[in-house]
N, CA, C and O atoms as CSV, one atom per row, in Angstrom:
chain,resi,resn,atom,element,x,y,z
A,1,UNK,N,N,-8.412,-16.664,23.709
A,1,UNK,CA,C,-8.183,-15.872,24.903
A,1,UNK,C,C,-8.744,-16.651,26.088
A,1,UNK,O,O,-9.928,-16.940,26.261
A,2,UNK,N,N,-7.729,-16.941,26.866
A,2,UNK,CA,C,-8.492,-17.478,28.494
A,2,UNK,C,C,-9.119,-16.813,29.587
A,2,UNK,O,O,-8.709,-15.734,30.016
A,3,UNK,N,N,-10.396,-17.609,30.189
A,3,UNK,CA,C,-10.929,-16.518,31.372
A,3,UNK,C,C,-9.939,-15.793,31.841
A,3,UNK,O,O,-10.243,-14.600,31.810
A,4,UNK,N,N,-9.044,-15.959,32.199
A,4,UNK,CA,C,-8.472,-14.636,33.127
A,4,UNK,C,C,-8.273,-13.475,32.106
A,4,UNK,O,O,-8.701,-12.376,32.460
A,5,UNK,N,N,-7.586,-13.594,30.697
A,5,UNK,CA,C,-7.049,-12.256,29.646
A,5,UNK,C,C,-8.597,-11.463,29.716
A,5,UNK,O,O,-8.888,-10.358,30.175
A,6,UNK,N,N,-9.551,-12.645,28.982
A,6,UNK,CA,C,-10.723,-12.258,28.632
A,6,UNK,C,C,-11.022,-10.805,30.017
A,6,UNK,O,O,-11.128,-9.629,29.670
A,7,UNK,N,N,-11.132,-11.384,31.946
A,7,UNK,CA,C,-11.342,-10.588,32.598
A,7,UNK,C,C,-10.255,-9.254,32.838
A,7,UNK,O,O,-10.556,-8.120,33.212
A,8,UNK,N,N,-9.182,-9.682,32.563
A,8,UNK,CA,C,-8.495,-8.435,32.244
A,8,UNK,C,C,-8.492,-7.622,31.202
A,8,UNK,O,O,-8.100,-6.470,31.385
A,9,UNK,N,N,-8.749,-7.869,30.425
A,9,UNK,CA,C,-9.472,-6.354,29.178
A,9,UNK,C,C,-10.945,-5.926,29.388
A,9,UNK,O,O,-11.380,-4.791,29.199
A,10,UNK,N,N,-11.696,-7.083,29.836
A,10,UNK,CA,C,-12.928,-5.906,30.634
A,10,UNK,C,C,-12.853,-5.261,31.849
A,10,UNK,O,O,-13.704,-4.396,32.053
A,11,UNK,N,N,-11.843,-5.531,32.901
A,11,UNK,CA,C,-10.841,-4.446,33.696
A,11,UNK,C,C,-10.517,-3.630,32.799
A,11,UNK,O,O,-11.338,-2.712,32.799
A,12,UNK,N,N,-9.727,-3.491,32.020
A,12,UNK,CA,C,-9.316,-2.339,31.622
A,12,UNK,C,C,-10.355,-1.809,30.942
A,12,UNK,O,O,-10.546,-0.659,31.338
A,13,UNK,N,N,-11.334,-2.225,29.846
A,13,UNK,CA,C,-12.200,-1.456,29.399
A,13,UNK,C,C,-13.223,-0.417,30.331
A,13,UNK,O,O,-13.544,0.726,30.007
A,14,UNK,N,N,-13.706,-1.264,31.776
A,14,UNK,CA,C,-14.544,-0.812,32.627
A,14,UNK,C,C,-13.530,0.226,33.280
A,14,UNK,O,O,-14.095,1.193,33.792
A,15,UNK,N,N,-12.133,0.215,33.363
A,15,UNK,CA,C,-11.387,1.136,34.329
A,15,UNK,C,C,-11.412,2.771,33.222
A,15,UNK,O,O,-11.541,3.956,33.529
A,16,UNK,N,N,-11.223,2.075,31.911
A,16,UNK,CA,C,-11.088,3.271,30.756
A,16,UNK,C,C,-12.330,3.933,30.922
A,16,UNK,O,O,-12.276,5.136,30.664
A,17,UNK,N,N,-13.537,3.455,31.311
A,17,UNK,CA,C,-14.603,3.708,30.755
A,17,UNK,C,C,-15.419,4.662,31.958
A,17,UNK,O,O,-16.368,5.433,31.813
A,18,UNK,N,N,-14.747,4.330,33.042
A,18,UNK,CA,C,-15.148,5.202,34.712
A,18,UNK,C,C,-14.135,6.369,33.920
A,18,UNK,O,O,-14.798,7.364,34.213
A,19,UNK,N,N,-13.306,6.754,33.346
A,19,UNK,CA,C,-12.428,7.506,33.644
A,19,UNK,C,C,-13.057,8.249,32.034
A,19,UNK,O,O,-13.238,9.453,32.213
A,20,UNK,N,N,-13.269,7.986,31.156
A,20,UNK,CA,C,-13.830,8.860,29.804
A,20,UNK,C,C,-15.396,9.336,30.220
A,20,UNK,O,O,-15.951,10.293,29.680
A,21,UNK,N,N,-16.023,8.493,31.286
A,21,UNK,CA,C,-17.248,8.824,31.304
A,21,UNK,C,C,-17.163,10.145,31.978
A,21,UNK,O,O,-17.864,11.102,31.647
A,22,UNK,N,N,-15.989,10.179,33.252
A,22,UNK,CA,C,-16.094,11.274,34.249
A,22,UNK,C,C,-15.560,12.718,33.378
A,22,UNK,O,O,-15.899,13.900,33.336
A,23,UNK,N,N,-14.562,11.876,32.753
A,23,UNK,CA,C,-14.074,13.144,31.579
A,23,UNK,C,C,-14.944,13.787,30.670
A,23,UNK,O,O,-14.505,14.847,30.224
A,24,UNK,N,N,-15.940,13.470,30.318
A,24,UNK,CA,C,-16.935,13.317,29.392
A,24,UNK,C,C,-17.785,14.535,30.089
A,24,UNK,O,O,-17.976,15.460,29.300
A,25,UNK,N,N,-18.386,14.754,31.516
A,25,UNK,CA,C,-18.956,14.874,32.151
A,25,UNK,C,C,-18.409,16.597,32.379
A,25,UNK,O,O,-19.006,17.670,32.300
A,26,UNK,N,N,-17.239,16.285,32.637
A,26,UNK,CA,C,-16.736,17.256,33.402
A,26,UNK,C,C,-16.424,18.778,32.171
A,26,UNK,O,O,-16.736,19.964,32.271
A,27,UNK,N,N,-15.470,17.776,30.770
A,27,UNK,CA,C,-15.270,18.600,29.890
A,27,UNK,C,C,-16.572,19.190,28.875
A,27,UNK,O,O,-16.332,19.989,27.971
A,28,UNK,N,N,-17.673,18.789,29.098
A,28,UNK,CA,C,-18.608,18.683,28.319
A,28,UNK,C,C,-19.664,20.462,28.938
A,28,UNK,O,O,-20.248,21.442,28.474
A,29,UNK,N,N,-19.286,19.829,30.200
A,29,UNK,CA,C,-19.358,20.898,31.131
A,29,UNK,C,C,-18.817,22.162,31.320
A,29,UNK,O,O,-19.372,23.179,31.736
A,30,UNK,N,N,-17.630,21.977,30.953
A,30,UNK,CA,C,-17.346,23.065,31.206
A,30,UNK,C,C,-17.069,23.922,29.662
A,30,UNK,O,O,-17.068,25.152,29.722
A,31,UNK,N,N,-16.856,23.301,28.405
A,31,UNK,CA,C,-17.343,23.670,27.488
A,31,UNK,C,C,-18.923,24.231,27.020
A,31,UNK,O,O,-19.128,25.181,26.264
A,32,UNK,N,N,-19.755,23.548,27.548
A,32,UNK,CA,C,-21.208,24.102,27.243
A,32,UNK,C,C,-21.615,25.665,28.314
A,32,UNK,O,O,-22.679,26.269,28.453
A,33,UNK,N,N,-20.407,25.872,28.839
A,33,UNK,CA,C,-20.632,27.053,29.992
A,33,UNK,C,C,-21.316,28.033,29.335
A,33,UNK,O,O,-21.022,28.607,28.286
A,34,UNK,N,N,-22.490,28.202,30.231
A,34,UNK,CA,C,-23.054,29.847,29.431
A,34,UNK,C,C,-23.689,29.503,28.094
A,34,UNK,O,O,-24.698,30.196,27.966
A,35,UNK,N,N,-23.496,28.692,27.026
A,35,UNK,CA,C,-24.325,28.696,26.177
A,35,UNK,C,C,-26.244,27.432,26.259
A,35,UNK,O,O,-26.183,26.219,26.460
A,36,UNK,N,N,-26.838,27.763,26.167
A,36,UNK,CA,C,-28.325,27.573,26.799
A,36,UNK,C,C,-29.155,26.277,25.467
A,36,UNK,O,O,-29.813,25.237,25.465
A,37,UNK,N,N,-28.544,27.255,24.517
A,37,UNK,CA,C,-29.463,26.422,23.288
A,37,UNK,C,C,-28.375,24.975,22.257
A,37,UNK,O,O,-28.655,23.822,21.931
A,38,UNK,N,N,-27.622,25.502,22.138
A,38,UNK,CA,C,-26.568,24.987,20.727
A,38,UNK,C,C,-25.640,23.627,21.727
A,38,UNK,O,O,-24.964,23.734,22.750
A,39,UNK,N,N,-25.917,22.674,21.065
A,39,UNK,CA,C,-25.179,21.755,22.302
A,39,UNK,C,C,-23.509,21.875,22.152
A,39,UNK,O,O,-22.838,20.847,22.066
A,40,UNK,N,N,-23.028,22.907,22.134
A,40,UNK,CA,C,-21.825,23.046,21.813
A,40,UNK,C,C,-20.451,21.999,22.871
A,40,UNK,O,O,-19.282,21.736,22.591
A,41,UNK,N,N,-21.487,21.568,24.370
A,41,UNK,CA,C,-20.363,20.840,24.731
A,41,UNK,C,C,-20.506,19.195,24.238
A,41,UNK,O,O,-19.748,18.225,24.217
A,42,UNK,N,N,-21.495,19.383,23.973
A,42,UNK,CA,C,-21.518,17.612,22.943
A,42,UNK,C,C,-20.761,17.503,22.104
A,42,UNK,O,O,-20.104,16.477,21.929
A,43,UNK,N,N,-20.647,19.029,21.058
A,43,UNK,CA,C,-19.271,19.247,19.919
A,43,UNK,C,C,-18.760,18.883,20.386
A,43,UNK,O,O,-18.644,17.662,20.284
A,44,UNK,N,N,-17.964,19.629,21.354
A,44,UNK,CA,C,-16.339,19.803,21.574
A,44,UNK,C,C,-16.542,18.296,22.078
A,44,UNK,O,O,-16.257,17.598,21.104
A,45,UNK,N,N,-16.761,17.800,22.727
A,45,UNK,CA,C,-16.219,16.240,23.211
A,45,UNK,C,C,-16.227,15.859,21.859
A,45,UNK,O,O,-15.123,15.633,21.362
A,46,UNK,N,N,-17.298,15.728,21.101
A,46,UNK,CA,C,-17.250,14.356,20.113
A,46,UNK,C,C,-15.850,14.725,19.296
A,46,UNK,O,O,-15.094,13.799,19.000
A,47,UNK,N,N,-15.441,16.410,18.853
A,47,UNK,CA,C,-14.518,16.370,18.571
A,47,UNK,C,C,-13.025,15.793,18.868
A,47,UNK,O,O,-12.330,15.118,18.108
A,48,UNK,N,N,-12.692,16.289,20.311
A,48,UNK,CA,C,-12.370,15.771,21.078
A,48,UNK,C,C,-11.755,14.301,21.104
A,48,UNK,O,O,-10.617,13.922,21.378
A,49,UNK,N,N,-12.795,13.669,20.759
A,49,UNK,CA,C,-12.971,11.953,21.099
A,49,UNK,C,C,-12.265,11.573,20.083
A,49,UNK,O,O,-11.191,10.975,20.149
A,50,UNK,N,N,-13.051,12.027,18.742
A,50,UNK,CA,C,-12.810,11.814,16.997
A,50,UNK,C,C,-11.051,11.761,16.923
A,50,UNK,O,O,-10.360,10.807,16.566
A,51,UNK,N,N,-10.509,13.403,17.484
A,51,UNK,CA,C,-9.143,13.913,17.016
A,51,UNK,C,C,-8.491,12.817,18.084
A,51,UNK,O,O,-8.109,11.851,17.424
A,52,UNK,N,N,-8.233,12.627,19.482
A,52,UNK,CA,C,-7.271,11.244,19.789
A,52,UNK,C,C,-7.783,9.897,19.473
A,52,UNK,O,O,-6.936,9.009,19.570
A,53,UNK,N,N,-9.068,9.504,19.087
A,53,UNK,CA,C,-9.153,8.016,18.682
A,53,UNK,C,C,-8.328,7.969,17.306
A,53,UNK,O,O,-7.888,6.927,16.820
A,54,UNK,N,N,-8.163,9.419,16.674
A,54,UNK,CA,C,-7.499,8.886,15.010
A,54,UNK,C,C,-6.004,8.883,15.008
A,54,UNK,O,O,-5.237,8.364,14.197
A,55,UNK,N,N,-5.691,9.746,16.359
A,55,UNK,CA,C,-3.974,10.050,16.872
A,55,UNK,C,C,-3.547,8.718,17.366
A,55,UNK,O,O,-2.362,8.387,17.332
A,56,UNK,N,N,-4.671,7.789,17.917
A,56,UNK,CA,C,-4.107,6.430,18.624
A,56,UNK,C,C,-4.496,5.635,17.646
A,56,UNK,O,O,-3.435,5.036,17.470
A,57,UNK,N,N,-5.233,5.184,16.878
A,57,UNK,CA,C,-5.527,4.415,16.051
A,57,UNK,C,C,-4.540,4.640,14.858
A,57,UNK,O,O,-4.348,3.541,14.338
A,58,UNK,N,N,-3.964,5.442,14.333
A,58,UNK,CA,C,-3.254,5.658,12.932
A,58,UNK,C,C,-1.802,5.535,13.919
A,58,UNK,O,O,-1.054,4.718,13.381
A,59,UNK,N,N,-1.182,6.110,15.214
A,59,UNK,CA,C,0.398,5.572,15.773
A,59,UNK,C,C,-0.120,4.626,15.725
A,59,UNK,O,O,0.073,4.322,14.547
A,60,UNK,N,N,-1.020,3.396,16.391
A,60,UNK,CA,C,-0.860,2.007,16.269
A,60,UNK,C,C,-0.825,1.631,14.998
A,60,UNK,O,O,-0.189,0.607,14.746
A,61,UNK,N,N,-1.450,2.311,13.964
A,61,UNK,CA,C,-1.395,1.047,12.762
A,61,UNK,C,C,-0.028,1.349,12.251
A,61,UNK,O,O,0.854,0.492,12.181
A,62,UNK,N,N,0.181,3.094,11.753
A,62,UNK,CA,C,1.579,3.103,11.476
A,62,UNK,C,C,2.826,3.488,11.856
A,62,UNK,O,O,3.776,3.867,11.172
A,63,UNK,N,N,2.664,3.293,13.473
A,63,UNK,CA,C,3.872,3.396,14.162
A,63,UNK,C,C,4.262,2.720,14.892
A,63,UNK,O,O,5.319,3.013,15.451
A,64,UNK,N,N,3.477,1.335,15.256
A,64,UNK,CA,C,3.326,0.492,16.344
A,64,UNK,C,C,3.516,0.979,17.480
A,64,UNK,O,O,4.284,0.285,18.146
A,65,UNK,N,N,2.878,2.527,18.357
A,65,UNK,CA,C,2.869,3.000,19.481
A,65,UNK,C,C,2.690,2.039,20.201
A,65,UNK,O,O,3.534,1.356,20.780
A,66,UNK,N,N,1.334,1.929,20.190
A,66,UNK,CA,C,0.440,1.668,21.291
A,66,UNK,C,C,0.650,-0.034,21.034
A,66,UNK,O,O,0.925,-0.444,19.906
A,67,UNK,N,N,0.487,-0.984,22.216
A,67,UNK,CA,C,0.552,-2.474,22.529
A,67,UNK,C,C,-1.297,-2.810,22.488
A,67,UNK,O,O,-2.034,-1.825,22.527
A,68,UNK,N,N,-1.702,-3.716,22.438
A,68,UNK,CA,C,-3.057,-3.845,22.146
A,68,UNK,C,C,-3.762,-3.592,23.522
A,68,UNK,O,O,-4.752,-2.875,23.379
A,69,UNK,N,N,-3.614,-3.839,24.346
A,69,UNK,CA,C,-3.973,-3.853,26.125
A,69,UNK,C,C,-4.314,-1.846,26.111
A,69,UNK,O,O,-5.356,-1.247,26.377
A,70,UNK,N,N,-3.009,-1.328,25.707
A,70,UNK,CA,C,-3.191,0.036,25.777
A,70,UNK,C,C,-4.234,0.780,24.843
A,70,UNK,O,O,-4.929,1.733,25.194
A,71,UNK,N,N,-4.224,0.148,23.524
A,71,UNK,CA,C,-5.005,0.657,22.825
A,71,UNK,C,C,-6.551,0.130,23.082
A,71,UNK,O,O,-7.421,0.945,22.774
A,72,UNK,N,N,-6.837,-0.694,23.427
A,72,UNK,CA,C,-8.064,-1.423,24.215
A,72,UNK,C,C,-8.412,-0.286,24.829
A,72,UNK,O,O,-9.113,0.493,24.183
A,73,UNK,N,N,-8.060,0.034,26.039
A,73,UNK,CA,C,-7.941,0.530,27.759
A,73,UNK,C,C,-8.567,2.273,26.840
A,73,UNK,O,O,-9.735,2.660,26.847
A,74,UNK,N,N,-7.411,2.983,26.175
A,74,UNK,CA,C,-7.985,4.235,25.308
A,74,UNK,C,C,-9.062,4.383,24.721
A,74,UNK,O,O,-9.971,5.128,25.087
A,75,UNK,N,N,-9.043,3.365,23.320
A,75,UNK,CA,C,-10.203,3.631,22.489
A,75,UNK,C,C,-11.601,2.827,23.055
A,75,UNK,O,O,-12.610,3.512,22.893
A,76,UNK,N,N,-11.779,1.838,23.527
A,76,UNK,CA,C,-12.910,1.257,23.481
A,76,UNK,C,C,-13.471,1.849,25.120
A,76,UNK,O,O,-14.605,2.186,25.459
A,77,UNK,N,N,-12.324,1.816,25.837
A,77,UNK,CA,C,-12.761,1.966,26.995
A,77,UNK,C,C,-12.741,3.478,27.509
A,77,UNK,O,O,-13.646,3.615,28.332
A,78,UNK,N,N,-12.126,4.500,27.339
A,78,UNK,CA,C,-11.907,5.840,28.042
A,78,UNK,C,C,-12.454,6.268,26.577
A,78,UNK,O,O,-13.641,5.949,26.527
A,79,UNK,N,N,-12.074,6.810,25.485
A,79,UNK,CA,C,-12.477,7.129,24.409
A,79,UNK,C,C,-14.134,6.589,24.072
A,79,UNK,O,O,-14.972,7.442,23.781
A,80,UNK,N,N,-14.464,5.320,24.130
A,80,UNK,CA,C,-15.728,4.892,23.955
A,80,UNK,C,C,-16.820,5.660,24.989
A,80,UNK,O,O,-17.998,5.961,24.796
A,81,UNK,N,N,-15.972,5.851,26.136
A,81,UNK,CA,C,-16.953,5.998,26.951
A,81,UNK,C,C,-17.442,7.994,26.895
A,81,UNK,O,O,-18.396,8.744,27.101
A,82,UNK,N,N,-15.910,8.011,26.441
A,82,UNK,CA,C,-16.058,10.427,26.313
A,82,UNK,C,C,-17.032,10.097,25.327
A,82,UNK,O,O,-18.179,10.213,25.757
A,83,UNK,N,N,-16.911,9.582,23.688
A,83,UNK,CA,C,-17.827,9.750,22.798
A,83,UNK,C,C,-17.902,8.093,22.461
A,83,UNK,O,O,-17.197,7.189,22.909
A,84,UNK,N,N,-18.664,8.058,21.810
A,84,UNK,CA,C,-19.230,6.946,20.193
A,84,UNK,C,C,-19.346,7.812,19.219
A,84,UNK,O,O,-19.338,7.227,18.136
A,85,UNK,N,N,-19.453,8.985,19.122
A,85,UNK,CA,C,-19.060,9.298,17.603
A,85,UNK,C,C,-17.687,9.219,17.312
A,85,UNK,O,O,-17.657,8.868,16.132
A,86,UNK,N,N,-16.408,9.359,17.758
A,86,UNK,CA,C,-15.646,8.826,17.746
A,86,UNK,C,C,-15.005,7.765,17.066
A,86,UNK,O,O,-13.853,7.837,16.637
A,87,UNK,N,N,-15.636,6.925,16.982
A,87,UNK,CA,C,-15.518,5.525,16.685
A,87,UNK,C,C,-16.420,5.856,15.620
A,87,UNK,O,O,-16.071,5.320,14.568
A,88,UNK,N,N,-17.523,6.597,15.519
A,88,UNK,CA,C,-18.905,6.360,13.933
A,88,UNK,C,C,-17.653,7.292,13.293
A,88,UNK,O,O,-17.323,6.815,12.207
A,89,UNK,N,N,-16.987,8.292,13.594
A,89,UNK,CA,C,-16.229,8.806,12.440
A,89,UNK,C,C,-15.104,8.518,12.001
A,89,UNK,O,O,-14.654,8.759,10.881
A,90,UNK,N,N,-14.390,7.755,13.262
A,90,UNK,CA,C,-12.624,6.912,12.244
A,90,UNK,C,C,-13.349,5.876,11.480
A,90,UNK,O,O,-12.673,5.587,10.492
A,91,UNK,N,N,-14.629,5.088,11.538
A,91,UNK,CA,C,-14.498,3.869,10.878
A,91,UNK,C,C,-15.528,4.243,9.491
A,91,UNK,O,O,-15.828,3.453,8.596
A,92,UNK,N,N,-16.034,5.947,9.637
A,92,UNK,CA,C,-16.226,6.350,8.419
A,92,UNK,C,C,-15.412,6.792,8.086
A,92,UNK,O,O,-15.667,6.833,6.883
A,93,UNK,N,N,-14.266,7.329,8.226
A,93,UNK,CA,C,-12.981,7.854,7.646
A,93,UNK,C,C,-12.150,6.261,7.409
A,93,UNK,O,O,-11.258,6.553,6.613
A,94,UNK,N,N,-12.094,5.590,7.546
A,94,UNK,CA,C,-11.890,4.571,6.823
A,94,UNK,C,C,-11.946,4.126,6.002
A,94,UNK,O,O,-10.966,3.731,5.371
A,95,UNK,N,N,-13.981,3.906,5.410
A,95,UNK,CA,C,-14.581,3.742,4.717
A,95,UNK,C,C,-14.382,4.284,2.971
A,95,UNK,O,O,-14.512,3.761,1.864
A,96,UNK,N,N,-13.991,5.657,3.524
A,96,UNK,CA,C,-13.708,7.047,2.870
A,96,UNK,C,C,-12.357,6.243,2.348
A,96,UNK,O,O,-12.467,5.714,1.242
A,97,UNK,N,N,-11.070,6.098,3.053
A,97,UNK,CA,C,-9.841,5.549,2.791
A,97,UNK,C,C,-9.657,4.567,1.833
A,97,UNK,O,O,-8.676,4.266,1.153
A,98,UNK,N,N,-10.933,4.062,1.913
A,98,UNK,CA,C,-11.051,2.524,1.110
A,98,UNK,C,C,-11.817,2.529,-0.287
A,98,UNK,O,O,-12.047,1.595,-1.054
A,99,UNK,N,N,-12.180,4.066,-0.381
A,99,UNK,CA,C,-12.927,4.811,-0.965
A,99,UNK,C,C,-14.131,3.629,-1.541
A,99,UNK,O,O,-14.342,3.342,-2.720
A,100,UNK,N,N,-14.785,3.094,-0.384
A,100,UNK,CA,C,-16.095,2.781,-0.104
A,100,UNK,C,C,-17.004,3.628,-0.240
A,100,UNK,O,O,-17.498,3.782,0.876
A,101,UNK,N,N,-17.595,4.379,-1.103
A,101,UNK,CA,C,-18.355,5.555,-1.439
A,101,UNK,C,C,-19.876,5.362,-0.894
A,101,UNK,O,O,-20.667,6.163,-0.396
A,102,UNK,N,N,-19.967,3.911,-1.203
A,102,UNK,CA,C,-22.006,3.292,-1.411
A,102,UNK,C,C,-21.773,3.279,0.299
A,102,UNK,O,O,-22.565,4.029,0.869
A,103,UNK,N,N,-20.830,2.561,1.199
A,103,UNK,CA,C,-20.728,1.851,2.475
A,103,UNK,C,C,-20.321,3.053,3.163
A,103,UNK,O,O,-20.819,3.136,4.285
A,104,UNK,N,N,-19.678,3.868,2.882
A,104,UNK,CA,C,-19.988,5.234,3.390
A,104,UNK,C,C,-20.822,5.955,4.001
A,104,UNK,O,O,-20.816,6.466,5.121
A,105,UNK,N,N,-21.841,5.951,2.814
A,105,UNK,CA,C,-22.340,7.334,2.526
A,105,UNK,C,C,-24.164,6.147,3.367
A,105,UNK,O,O,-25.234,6.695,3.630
A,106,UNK,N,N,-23.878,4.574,3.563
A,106,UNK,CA,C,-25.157,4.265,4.397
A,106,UNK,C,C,-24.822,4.466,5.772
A,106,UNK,O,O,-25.504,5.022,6.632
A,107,UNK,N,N,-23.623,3.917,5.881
A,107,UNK,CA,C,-23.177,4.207,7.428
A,107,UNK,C,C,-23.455,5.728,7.584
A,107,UNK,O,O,-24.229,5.933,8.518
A,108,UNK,N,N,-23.147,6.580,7.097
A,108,UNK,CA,C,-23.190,8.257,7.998
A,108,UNK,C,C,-24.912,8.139,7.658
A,108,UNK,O,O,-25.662,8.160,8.633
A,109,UNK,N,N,-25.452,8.030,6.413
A,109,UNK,CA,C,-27.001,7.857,6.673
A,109,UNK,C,C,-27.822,7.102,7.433
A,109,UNK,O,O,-28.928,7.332,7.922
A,110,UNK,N,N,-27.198,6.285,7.452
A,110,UNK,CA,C,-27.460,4.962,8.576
A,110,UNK,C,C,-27.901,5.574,9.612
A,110,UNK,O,O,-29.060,5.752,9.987
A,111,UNK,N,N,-26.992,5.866,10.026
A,111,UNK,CA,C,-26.392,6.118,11.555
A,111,UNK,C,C,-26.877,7.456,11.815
A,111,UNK,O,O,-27.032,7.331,13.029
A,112,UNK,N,N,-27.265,8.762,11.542
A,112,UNK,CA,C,-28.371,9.583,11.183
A,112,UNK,C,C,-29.500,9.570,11.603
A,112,UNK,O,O,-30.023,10.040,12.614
A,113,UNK,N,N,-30.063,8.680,10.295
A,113,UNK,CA,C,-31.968,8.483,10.047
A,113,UNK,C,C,-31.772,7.231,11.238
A,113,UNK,O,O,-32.824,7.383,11.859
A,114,UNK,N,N,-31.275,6.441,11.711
A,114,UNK,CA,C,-31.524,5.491,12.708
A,114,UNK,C,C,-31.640,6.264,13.728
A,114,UNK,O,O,-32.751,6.578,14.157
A,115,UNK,N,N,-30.418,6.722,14.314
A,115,UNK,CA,C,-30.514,7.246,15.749
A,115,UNK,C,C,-31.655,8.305,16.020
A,115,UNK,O,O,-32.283,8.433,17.070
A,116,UNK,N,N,-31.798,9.071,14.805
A,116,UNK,CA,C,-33.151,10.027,15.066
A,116,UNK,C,C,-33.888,9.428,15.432
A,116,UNK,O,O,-34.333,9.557,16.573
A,117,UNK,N,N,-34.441,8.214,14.272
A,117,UNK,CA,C,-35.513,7.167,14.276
A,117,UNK,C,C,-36.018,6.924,16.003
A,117,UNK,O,O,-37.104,7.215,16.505
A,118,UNK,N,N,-34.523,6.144,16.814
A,118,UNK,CA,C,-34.534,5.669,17.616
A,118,UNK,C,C,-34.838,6.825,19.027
A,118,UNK,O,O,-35.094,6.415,20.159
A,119,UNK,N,N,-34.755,8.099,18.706
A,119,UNK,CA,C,-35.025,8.943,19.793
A,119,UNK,C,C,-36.499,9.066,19.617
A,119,UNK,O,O,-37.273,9.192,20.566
A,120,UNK,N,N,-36.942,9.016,18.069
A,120,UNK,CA,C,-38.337,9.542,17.992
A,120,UNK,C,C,-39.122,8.178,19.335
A,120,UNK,O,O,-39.715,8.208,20.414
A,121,UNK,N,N,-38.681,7.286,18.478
A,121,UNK,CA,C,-39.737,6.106,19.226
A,121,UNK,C,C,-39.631,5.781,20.826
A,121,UNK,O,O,-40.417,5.188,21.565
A,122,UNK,N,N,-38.511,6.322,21.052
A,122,UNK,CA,C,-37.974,6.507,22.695
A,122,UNK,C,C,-39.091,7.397,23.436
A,122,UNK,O,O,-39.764,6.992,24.384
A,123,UNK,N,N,-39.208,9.062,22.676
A,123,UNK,CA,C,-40.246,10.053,22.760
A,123,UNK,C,C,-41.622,9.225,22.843
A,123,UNK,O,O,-42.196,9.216,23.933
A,124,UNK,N,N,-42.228,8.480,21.684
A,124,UNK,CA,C,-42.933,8.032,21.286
A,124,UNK,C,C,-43.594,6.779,22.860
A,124,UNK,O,O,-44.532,6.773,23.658
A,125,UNK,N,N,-42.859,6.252,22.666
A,125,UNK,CA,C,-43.018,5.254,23.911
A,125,UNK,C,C,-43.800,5.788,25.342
A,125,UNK,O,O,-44.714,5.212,25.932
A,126,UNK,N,N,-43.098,7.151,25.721
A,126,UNK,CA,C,-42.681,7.662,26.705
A,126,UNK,C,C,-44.017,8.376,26.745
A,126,UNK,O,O,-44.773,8.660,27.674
A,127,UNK,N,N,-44.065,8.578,25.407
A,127,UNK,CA,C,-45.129,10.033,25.692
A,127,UNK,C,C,-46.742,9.659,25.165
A,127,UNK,O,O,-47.645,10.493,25.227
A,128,UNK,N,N,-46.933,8.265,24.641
A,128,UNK,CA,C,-48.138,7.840,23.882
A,128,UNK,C,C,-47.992,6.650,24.548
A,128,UNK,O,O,-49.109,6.875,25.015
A,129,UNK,N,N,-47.598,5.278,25.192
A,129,UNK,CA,C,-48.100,4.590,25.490
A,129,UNK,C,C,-47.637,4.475,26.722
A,129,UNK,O,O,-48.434,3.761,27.331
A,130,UNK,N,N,-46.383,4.947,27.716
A,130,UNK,CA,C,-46.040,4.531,28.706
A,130,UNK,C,C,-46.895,4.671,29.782
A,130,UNK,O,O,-47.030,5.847,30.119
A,131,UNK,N,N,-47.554,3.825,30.473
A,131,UNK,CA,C,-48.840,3.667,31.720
A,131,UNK,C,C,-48.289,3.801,33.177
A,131,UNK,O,O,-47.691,3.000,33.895
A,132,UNK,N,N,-48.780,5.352,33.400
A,132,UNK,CA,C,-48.501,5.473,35.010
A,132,UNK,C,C,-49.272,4.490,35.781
A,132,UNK,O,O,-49.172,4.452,37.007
């Protein structure tokens, strides 16, 4: 890929990615209306994200919809940016497809006990050593 392609798919990723973030924002919003405790608008997006990354990812593989530029611009860039679970659940539904059972079942644990991991020590940082 030459500098210029290379800067035109991070155009499109960064253009996808202003536009899933604002979506992200807005629908997340207005789904979590009124409820206080249950992150219910984090659901609905990640759902959301999950159900068209697998509608664009499965027409491209078995319908040749989407051209690669388009599917770029959707999934990595507007889709990446509404969710990342998204992407942690087609490429565990994959996994599943390939009936990868062991590579599965570390990725959804993985990806779990890590990210907790990684909020604890975020907390941790913040709240035990960070120096006003």
């Amino acid at each position: 890929m030459c500098q210029g392609e290379r800067v035109y798919v991070l155009l499109l990723i960064g253009i996808g990615g202003f536009i899933g973030a604002v979506l992200r924002y807005l629908i997340s919003g207005w789904v979590q209306n009124g409820l206080l405790s249950f992150p219910m608008g984090t659901l609905g997006v990640n759902f959301i994200g999950s159900f068209f990354l697998s509608l664009i990812m499965y027409l491209s593989d078995y319908r040749g919809l989407f051209n690669e530029e388009t599917r770029i611009f959707l999934t990595i860039g507007l889709l990446g940016a509404f969710t990342t679970m998204s992407t942690f659940s087609y490429e565990s539904f994959k996994l599943l497809e390939q009936k990868e059972i062991l590579l599965l079942s570390l990725n959804i644990i993985g990806t779990i006990v890590l990210t907790f991991l990684a909020v604890y020590l975020g907390k941790f940082i913040v709240v035990n050593l960070w120096r006003s």
